[in-house]
MIMAR-832639 format. One line per field, with one value per residue: residue in three letters; x, y, z of N, C-alpha, C in turn; residue number from 1. Coordinates in Angstrom, 2 decimals. Layout:
N
rest	c(ALA_...) .
n.u	c(X_...) .
n.v	c(Y_...) .
n.w	c(Z_...) .
ca.u	c(X_...) .
ca.v	c(Y_...) .
ca.w	c(Z_...) .
c.u	c(X_...) .
c.v	c(Y_...) .
c.w	c(Z_...) .
nr	c(NUM_...) .
***
This chain:
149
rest	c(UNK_UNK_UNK_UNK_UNK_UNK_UNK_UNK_UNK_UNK_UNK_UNK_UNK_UNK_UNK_UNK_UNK_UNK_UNK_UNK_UNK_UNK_UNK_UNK_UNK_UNK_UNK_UNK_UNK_UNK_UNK_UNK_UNK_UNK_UNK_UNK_UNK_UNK_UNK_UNK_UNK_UNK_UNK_UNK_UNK_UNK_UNK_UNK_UNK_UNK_UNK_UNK_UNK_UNK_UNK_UNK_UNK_UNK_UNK_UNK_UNK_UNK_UNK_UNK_UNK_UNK_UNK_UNK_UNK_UNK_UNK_UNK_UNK_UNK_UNK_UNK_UNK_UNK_UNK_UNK_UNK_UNK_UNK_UNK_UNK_UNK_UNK_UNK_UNK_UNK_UNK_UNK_UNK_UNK_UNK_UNK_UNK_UNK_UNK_UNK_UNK_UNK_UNK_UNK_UNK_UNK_UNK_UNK_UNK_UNK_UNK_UNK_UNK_UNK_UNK_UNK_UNK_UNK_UNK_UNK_UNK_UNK_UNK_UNK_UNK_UNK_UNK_UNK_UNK_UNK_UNK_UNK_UNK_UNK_UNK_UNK_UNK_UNK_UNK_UNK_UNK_UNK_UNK_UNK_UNK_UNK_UNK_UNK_UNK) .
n.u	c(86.89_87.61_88.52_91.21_91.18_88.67_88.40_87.40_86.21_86.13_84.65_84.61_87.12_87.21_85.21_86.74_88.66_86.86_86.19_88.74_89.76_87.52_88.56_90.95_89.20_88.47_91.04_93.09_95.77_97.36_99.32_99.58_96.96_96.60_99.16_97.63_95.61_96.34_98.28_95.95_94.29_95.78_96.10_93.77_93.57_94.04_91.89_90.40_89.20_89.07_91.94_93.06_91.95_92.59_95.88_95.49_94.33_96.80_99.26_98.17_96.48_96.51_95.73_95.69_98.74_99.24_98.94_99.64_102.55_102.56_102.18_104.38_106.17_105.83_106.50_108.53_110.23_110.67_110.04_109.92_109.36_110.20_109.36_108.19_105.30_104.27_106.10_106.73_106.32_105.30_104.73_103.16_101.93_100.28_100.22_98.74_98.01_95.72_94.81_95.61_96.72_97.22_98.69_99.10_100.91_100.98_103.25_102.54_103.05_103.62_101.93_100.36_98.80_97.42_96.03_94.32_92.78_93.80_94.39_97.51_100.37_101.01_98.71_96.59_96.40_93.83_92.40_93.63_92.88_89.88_89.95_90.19_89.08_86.68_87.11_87.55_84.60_83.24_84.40_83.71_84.09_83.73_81.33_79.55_80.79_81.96_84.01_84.13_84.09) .
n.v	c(141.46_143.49_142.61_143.40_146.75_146.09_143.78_141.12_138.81_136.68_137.49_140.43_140.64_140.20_142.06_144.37_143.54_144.24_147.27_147.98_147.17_149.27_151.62_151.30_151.51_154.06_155.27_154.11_154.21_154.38_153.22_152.75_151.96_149.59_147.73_146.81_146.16_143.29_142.17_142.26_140.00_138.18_136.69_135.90_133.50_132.13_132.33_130.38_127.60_124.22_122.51_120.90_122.00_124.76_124.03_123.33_125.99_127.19_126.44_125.15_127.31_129.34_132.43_133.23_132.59_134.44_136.72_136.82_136.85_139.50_141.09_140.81_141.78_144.21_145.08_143.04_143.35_141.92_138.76_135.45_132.97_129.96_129.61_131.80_133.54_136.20_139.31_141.30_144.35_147.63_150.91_153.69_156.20_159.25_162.44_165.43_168.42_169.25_167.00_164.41_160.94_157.49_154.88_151.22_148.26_145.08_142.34_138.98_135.66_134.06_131.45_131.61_134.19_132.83_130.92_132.37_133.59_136.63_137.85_138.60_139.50_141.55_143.62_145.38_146.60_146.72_144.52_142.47_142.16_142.76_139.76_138.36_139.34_137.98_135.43_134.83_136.13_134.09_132.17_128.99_129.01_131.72_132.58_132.22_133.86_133.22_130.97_128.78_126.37) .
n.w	c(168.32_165.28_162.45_160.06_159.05_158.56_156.76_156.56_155.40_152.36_150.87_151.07_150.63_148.16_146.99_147.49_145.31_143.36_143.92_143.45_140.66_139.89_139.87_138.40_136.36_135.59_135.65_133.93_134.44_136.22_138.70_140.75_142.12_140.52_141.10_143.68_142.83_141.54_143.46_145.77_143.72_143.45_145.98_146.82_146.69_148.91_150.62_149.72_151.15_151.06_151.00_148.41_146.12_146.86_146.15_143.59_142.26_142.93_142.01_139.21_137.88_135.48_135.42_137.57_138.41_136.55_137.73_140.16_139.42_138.46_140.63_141.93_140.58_141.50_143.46_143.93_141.82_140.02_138.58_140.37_139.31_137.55_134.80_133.13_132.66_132.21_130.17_130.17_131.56_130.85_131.28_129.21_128.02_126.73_125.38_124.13_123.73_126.12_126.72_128.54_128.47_130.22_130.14_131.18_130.19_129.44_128.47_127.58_127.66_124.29_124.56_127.00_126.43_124.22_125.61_127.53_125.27_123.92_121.71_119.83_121.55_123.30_125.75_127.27_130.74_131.61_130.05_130.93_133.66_133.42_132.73_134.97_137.21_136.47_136.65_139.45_140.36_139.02_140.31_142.71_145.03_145.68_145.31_146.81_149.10_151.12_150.49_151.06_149.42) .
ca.u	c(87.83_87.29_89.91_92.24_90.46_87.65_88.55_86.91_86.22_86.74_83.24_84.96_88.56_86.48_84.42_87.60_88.88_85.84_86.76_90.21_88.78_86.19_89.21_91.26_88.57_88.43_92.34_94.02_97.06_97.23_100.65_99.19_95.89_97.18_99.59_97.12_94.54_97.22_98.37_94.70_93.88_96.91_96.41_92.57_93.23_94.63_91.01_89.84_89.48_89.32_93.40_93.09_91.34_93.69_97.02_95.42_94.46_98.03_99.73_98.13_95.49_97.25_95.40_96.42_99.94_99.61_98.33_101.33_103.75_102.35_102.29_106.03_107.24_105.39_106.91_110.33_110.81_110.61_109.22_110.85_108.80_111.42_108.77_106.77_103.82_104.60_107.14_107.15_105.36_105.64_103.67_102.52_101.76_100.21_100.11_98.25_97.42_94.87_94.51_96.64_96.27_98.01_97.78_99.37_100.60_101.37_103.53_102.21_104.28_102.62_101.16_99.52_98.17_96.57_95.22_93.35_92.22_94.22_94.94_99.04_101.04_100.94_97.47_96.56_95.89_92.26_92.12_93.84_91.77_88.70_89.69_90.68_87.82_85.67_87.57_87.66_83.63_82.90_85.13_82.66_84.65_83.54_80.09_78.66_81.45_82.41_85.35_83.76_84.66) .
ca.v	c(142.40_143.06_141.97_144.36_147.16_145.46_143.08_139.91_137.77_136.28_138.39_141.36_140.97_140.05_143.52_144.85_143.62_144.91_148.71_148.69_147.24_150.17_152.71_151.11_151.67_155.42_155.97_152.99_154.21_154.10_152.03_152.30_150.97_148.03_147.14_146.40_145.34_142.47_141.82_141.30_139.04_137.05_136.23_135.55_131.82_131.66_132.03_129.04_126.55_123.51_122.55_120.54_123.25_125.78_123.86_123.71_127.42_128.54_125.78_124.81_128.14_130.51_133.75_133.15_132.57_136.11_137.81_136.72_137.65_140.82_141.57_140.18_142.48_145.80_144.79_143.44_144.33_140.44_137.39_134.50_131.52_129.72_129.33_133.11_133.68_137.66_138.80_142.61_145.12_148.88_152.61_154.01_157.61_160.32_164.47_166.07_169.44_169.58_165.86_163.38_159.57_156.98_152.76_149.79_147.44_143.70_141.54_137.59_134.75_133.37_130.38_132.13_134.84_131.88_130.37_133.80_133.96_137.41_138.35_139.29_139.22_142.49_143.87_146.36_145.98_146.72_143.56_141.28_142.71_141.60_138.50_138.13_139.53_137.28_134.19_134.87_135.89_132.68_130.32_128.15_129.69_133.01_132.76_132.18_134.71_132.00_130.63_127.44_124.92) .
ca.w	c(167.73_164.23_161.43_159.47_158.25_158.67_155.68_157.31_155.00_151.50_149.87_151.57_149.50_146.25_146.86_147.52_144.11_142.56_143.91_142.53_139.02_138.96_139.70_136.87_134.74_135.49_135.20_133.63_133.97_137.73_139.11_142.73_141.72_139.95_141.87_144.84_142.52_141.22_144.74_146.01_143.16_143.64_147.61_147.05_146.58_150.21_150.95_149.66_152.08_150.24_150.70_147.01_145.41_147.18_145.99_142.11_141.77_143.33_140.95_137.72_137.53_134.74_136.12_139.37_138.18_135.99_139.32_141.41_138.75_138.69_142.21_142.47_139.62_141.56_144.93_143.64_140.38_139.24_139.31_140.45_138.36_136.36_133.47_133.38_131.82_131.55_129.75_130.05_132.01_130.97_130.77_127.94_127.96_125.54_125.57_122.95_124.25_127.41_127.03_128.66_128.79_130.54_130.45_131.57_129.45_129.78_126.96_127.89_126.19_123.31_125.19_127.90_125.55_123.49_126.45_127.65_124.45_124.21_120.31_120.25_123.12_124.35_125.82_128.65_132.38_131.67_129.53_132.19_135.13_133.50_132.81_136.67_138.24_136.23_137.27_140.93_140.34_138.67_141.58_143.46_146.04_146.26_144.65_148.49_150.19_152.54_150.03_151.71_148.94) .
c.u	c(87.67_88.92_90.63_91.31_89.31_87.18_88.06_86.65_86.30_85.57_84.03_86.34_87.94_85.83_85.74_88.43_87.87_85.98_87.42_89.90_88.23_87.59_90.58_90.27_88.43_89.69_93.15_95.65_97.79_98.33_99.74_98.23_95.91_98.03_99.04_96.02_95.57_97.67_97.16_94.06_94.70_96.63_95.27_92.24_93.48_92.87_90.04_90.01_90.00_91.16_93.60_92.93_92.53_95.09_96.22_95.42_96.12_99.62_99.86_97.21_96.24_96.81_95.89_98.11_100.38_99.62_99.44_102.35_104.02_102.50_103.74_106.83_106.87_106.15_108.28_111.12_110.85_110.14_109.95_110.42_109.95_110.81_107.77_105.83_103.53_106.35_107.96_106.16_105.81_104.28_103.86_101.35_101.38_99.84_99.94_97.48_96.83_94.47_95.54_96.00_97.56_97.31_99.07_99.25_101.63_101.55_103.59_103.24_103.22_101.22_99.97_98.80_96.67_95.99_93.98_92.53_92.23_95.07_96.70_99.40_100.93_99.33_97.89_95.81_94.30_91.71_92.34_92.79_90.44_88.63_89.90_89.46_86.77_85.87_86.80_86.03_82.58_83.38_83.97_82.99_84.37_82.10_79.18_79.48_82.15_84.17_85.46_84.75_85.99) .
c.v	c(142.37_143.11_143.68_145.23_146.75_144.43_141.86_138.51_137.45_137.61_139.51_142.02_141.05_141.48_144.59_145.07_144.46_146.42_149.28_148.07_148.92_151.68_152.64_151.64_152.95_156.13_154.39_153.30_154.47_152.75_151.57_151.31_149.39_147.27_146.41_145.61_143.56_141.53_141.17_140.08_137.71_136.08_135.88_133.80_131.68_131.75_130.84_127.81_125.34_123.34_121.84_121.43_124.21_125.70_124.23_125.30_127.92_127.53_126.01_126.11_129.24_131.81_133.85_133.31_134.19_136.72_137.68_137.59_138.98_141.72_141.48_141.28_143.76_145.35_144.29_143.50_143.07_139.48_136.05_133.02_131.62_130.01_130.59_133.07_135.28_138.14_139.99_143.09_146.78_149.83_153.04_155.33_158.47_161.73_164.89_167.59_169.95_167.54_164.92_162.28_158.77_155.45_152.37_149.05_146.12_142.70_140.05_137.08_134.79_132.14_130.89_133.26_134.35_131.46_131.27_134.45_135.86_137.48_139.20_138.80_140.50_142.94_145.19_145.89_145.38_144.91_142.02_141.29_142.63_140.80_137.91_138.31_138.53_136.33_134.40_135.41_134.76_131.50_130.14_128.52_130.90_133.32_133.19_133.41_134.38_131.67_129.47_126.15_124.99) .
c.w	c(166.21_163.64_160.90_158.88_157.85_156.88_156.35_156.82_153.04_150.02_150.08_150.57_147.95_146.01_146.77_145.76_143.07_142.45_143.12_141.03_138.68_138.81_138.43_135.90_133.99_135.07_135.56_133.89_135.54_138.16_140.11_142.88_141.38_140.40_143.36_144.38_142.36_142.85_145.36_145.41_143.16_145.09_147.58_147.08_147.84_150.90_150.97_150.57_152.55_149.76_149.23_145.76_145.16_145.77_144.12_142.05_142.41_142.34_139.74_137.13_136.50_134.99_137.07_139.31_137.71_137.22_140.18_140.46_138.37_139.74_142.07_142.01_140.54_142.89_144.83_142.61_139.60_139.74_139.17_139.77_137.22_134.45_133.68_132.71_131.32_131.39_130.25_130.53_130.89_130.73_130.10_128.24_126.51_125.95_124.47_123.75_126.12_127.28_126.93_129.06_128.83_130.43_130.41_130.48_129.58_128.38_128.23_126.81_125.34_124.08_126.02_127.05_124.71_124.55_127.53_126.74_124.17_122.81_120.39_121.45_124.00_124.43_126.95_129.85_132.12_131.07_130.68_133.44_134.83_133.06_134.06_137.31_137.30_136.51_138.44_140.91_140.36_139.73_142.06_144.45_146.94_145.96_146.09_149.30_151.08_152.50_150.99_151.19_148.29) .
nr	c(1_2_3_4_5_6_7_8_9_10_11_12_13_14_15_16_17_18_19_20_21_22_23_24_25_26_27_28_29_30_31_32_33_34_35_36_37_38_39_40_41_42_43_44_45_46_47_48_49_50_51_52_53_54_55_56_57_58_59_60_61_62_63_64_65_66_67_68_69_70_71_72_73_74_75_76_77_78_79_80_81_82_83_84_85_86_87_88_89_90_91_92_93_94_95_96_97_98_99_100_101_102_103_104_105_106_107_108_109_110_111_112_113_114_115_116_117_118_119_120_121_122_123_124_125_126_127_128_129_130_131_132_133_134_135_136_137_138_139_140_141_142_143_144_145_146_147_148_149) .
***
């Protein structure tokens, strides 16, 4: 029987992430998008096999932490970590004629900002979402597809 949508395995969600990346990139300003991209990047540690591993990235990993709190806020409007790491979501809109543009934008504390190496506190999705997909590229985890170690 095959799996959900034929989502099967851990290469499968990461390609998945990779999709909703490329459709951010085309229209940043996309709730729907981001909200599933955020969501997927958040739940990708449950793939990891490795229960030590696992518990660090869904712990001490500060991407992983952004990625939940992101998901949490699009699904219930907040995030329940006593200590957040975002501070403020909102959209950010412009209309000049025949050309409209929309983006996503995310105020980090100070700390987490500095530790993303993320100039200011506020940035845009686009900026978070490739520092995410390059994590979850780089895990030892997903490098093979397996999400073995």
């Amino acid at each position: 029987m095959a799996e959900f949508f034929d989502l099967e395995t851990s290469k499968d969600h990461l390609q998945k992430l990779e999709r909703e990346y490329a459709h951010l990139q085309e229209d940043p300003g996309d709730v729907d998008t981001a909200l599933s991209f955020f969501v997927t990047a958040a739940h990708l540690a449950e793939w990891v096999k490795d229960v030590q591993c696992k518990k660090l990235l869904l712990n001490q990993e500060l991407i992983v932490q952004i990625c939940d709190e992101l998901a949490n806020r699009g699904k219930h409007g907040a995030s329940e970590r006593k200590k957040p790491a975002v501070l403020d979501t909102e959209y950010d809109s412009y209309c000049d004629r025949d050309v409209f543009e929309a983006s996503l934008e995310v105020t980090l504390t100070l700390e987490a900002a500095q530790t993303l190496g993320i100039e200011g506190q506020k940035t845009d999705v686009l900026t978070i979402t490739t520092r995410v997909l390059d994590f979850w590229r780089a895990h030892p985890a997903f490098k093979g597809g397996d999400a073995a170690t």
